[in-house]
C-alpha positions in Angstrom: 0.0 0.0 0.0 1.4 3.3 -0.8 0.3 6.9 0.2 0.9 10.1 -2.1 3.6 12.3 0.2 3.6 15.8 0.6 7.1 17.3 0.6 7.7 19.4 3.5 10.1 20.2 6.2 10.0 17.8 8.8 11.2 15.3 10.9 10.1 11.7 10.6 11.6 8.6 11.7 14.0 7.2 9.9 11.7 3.8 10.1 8.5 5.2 9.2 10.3 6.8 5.9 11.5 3.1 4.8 8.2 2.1 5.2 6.8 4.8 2.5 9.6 3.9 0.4 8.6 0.4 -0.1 5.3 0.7 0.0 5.7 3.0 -3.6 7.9 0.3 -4.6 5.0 -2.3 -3.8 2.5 0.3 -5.8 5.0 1.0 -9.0 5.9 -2.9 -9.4 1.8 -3.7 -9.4 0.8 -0.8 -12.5 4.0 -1.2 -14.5 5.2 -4.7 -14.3 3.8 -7.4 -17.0 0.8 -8.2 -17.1 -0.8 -10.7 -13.7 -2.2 -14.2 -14.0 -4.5 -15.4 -11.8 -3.1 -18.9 -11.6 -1.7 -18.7 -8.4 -1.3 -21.5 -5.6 -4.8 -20.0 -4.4 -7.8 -20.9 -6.8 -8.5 -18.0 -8.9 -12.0 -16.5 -8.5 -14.4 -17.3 -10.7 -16.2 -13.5 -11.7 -16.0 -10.4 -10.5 -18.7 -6.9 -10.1 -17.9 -3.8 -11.4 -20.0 -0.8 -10.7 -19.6 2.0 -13.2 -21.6 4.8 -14.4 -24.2 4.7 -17.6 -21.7 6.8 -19.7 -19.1 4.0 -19.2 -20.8 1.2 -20.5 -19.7 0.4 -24.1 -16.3 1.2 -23.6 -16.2 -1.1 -19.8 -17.9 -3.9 -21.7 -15.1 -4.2 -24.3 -12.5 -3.9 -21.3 -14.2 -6.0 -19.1 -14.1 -8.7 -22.3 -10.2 -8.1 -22.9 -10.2 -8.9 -19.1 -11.9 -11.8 -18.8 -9.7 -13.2 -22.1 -6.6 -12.5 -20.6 -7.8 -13.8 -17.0 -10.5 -16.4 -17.1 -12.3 -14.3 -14.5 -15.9 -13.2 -15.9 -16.8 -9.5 -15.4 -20.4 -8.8 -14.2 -20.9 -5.1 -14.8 -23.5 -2.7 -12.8 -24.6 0.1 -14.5 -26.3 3.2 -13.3 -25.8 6.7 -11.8 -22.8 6.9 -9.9 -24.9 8.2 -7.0 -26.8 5.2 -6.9 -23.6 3.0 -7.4 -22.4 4.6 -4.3 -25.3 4.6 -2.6 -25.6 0.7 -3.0 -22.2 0.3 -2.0 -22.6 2.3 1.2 -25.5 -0.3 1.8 -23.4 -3.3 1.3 -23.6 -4.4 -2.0 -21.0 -7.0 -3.2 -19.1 -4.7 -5.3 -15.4 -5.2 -5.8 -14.1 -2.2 -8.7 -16.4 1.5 -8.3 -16.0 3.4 -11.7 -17.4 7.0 -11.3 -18.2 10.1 -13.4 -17.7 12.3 -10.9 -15.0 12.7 -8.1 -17.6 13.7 -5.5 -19.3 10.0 -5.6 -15.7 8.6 -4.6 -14.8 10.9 -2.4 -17.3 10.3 0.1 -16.9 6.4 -0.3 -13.4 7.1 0.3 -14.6 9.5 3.4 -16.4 6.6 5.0 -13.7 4.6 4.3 -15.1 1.8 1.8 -12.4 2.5 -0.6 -8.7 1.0 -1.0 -7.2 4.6 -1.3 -4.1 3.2 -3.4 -6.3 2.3 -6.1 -7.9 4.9 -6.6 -7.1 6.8 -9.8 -8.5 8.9 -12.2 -8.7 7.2 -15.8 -10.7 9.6 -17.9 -12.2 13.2 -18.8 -15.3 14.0 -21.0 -16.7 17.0 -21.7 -20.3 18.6 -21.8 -22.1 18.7 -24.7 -26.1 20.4 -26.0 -27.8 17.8 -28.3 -31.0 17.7 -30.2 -33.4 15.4 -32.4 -31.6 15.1 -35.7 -34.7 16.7 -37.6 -34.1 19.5 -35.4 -37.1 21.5 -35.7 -36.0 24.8 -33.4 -33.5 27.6 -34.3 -31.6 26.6 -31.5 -27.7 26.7 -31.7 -26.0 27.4 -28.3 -26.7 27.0 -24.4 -28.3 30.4 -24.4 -31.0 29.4 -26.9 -32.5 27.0 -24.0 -34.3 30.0 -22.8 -35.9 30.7 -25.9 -40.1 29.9 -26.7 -39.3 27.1 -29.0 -37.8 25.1 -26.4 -40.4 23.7 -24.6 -38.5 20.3 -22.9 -34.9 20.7 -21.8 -33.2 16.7 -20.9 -30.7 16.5 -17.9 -29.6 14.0 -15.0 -31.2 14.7 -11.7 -28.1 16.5 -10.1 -29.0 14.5 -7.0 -28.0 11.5 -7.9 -26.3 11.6 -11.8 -22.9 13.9 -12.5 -23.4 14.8 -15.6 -26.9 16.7 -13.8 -24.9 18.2 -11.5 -22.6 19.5 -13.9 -25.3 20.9 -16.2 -26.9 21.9 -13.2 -23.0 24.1 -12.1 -23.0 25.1 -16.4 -26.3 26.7 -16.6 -25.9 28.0 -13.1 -23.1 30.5 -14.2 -24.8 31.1 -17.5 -27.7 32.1 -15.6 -30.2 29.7 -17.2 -31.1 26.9 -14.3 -33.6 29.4 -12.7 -35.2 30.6 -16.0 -35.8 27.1 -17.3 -36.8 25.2 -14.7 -40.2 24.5 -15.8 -38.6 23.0 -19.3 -36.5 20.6 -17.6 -37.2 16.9 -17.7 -34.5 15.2 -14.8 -33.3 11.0 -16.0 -32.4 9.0 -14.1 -28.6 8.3 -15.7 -27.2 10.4 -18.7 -27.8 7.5 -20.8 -31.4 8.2 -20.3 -31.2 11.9 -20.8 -29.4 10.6 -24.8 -32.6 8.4 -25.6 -35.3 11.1 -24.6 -33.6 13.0 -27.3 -33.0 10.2 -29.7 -36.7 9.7 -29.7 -37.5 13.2 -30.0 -39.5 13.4 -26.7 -37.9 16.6 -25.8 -36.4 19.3 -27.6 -32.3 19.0 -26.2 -30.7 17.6 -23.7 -27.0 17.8 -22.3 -25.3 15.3 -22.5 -21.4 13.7 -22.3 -19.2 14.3 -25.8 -18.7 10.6 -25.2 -22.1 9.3 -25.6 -23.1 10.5 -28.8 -21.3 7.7 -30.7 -24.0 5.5 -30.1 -26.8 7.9 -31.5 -25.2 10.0 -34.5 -28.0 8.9 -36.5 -30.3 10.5 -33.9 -29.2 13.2 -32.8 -27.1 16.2 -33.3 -24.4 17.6 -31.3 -25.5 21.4 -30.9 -22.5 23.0 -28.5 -19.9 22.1 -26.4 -20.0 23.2 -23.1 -17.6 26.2 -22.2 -15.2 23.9 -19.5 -14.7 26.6 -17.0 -18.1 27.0 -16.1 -18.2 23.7 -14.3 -16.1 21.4 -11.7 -13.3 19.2 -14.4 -15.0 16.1 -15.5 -12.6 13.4 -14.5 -13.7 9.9 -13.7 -12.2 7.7 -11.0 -11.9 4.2 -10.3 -11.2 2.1 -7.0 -10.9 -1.4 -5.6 -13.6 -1.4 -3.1 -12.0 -2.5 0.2 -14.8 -5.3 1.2 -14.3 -7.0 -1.9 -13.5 -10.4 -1.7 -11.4 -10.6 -5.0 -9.0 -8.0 -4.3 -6.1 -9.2 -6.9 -8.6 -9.6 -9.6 -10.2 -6.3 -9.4 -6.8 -4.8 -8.7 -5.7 -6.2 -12.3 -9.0 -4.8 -13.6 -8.2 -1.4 -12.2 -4.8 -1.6 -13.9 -6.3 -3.1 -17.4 -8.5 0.3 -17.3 -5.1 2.4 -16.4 -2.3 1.0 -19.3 -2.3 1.7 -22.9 -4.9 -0.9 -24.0 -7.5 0.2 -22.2 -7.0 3.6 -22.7 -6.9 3.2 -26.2 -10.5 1.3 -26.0 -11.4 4.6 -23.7 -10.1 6.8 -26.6 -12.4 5.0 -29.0 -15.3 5.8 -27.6 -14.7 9.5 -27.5 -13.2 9.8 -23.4 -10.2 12.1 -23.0 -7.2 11.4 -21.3 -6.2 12.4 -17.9 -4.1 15.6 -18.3 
């Protein structure tokens, strides 16, 4: 296990400092050296759970099959709004790898302390965008536009439970829009959700991840792209949780998502690297 230090002036004992020096041996040795097999003296387990949220789910599922070829351990994926991945996990569901859109989910797992906090890193970034029905029938073409008559049914994730809500919600915020439209505004229940109102043409836009219009181009239409400093940084991270039961296979899942395979896989399906 390894800490990240903070370089200052002071005095610590000379044991406690070998300590932190292997231990970030123990962490470098685990993401750089070659890839892990699972067939160890100990039998292997036979699956592991992965939460991750909605805007994940193509990209995971490709991982989680490179995984499970390289390993012979299944991956059983939970989707859903980080908020309700955490909140299941704070309830004690058998989770072993938490993959968030949003650091605030994962901070307060890792505040209550149901998070090995040397796993935890931040794999992605993703960006905002405004989307409409592809037969677009309004003259809208920017975030300010949502105010205007023609928009009568605005899509976004409840910003109680779903981060890319609660970044629209911090976007149109600033902008000063969230007051103006609130009787437009039709809250999903995962970002995911917020895509296929749109796609069916049940509301008139809907924000969105850049990422998750790769599986709707047919449908709908990217409008804008959200201004970046107008909301918190979109970074997702992951985490072995620390009740899991299957610790070395969800600590080489962790690591799968981290290298240059499955960041490459991330990269296909439009998620930014970590800068």
């Amino acid at each position: 296990m390894f800490r990240q230090i903070s370089f200052r002036k002071v005095t610590t004992p000379i044991r406690s400092i070998h300590s932190r020096c292997a231990s970030i041996v123990i962490t470098l040795c685990f993401f750089f050296s070659p890839w892990p097999t699972l067939s160890t003296h100990a039998e292997a387990p036979k699956e592991i759970i992965v939460s991750a949220a909605s805007s994940l789910k193509d990209s995971f599922i490709e991982i989680g099959k490179l995984y499970e070829n390289r390993t012979g351990v299944k991956v059983n994926f939970n989707f859903g709004a980080s908020g309700i991945l955490q909140k299941q996990i704070e309830s004690g569901a058998p989770v072993d790898v938490f993959a968030s859109a949003g650091e605030k989910q994962m901070d307060e797992l890792g505040s209550k302390r149901l998070i090995v906090e040397e796993s935890r890193r931040d794999f992605a970034r993703n960006i905002l965008v405004l989307v409409a029905p592809i037969d677009l029938k309004s003259h809208l073409s920017s975030f300010n536009d949502l105010d205007s008559p023609e928009v009568k049914r605005i899509a976004v994730g409840s910003p109680k439970t779903v981060p890319a809500g609660q970044y629209a919600q911090q976007l149109l915020t600033n902008m000063m829009l969230w007051n103006k439209i609130q009787s437009k505004l039709v809250f999903a229940e995962n970002v995911r959700q917020v895509l296929d109102y749109v796609a069916r043409g049940e509301v008139d836009a809907g924000i969105v991840y850049a990422s998750d219009i790769q599986i709707a181009q047919d449908k709908v239409i990217t409008v804008a792209r959200s201004p970046e400093n107008l909301h918190d940084p979109i970074l997702y991270p992951i985490a072995v949780i620390k009740e899991s039961r299957n610790h070395d296979a969800a600590m080489g899942f962790v690591r799968l998502v981290l290298i240059p395979e499955g960041q490459s896989i991330l990269s296909k399906y439009g998620f930014l690297s970590v800068r």
